[in-house]
C-alpha positions as CSV (number, residue, x, y, z in Angstrom):
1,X,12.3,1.5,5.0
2,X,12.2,-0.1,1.7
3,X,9.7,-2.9,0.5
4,X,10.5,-6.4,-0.2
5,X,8.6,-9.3,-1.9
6,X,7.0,-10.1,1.2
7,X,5.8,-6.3,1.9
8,X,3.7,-7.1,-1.7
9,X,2.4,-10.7,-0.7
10,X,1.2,-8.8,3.0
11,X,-0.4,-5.8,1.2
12,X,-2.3,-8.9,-1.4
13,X,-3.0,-10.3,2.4
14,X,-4.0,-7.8,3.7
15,X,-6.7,-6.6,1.2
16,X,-7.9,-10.0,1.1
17,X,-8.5,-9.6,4.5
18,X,-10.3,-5.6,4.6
19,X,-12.4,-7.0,1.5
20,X,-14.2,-9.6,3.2
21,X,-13.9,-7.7,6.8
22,X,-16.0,-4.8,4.6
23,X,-18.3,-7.5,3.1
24,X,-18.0,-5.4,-0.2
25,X,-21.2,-6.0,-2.5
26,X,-21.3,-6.1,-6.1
27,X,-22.5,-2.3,-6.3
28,X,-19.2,-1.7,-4.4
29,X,-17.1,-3.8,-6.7
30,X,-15.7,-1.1,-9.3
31,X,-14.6,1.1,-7.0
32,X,-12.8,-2.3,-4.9
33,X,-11.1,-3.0,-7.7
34,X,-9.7,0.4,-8.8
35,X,-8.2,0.7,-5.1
36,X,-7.2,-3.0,-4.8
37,X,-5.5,-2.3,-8.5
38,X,-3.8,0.8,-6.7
39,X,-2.3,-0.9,-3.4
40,X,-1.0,-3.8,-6.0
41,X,1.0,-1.8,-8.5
42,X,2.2,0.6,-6.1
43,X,3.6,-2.5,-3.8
44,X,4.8,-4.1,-6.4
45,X,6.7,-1.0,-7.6
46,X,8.3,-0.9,-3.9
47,X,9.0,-4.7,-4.1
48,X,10.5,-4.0,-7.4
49,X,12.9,-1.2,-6.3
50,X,13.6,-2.9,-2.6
51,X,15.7,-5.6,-4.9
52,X,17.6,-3.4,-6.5
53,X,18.6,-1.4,-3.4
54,X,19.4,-4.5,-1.7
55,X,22.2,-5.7,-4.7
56,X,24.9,-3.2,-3.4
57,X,28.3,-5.2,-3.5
58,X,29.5,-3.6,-0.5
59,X,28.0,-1.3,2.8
60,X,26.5,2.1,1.8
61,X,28.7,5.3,2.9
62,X,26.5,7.4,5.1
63,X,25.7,9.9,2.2
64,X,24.9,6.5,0.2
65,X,22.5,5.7,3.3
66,X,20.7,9.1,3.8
67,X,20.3,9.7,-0.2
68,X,18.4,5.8,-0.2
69,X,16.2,7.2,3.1
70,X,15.4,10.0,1.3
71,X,14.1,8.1,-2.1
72,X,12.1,6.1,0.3
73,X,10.2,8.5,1.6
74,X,10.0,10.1,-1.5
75,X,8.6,6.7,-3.4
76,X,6.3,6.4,-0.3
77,X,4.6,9.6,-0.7
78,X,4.3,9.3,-4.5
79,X,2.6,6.1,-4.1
80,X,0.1,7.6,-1.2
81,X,-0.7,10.2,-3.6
82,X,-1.4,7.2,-6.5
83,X,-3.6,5.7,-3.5
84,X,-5.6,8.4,-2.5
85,X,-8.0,9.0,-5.4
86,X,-8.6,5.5,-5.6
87,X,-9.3,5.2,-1.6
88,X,-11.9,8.4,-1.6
89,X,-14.0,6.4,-4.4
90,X,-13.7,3.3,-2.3
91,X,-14.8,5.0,0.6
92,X,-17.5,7.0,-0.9
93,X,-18.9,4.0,-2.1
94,X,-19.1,2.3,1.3
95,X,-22.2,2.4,3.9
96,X,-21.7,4.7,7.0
97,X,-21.1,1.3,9.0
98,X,-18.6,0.2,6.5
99,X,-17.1,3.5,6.3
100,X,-16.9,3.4,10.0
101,X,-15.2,0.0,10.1
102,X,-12.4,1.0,7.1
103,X,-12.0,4.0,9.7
104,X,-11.0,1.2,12.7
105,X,-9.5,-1.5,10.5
106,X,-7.1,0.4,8.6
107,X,-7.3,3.9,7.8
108,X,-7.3,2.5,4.4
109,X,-4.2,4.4,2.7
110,X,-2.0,1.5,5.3
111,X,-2.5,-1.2,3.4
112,X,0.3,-0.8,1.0
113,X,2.7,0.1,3.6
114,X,1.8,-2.8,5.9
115,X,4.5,-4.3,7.5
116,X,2.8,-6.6,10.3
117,X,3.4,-5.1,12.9
């Protein structure tokens, strides 16, 4: 469940890909950049903390396994929650047909936990 480098270059990926999908226009920009700026530091944080769960010297124990599944759900809802705010003002700020294509492209809170598949 964790992130790794290539979880971040996906998420940069994929919101190069929603931008121009949402055509967003200079009016739009501020409110682009502020979630853009959200989905980048919270992947990066992930990508950050994926390296250091992956340097254990040996297997996990079970308990060691569970306590890492839990912290990863935990870290994935604190970094939704750091999302949201920033995805209402992006949303707000779209047209009812954008709105309606962030609705069928990605339900815009994904992008950070893209995995490509």
């Amino acid at each position: 469940m964790g992130a790794s480098q290539s979880d971040l270059g996906r998420a940069l990926k994929r919101l190069a890909y929603v931008r121009q999908a949402l055509a967003i226009t200079t009016r739009q920009e501020a409110a682009w950049e502020g979630y853009a700026n959200s989905v980048t530091t919270v992947a990066r944080r992930r990508s950050l903390s994926a390296g250091i769960v992956n340097d254990f010297p040996r297997r996990p124990t079970a308990p060691d396994q569970m306590r890492r599944r839990i912290s990863d759900v935990e870290n994935l809802l604190a970094g939704l929650k750091t999302i949201e705010p920033f995805e209402r003002g992006l949303y707000d700020a779209l047209t009812d047909n954008q709105q309606a294509l962030a609705d069928r492209l990605v339900s815009l809170n994904c992008v950070a936990w893209d995995t490509g598949n």
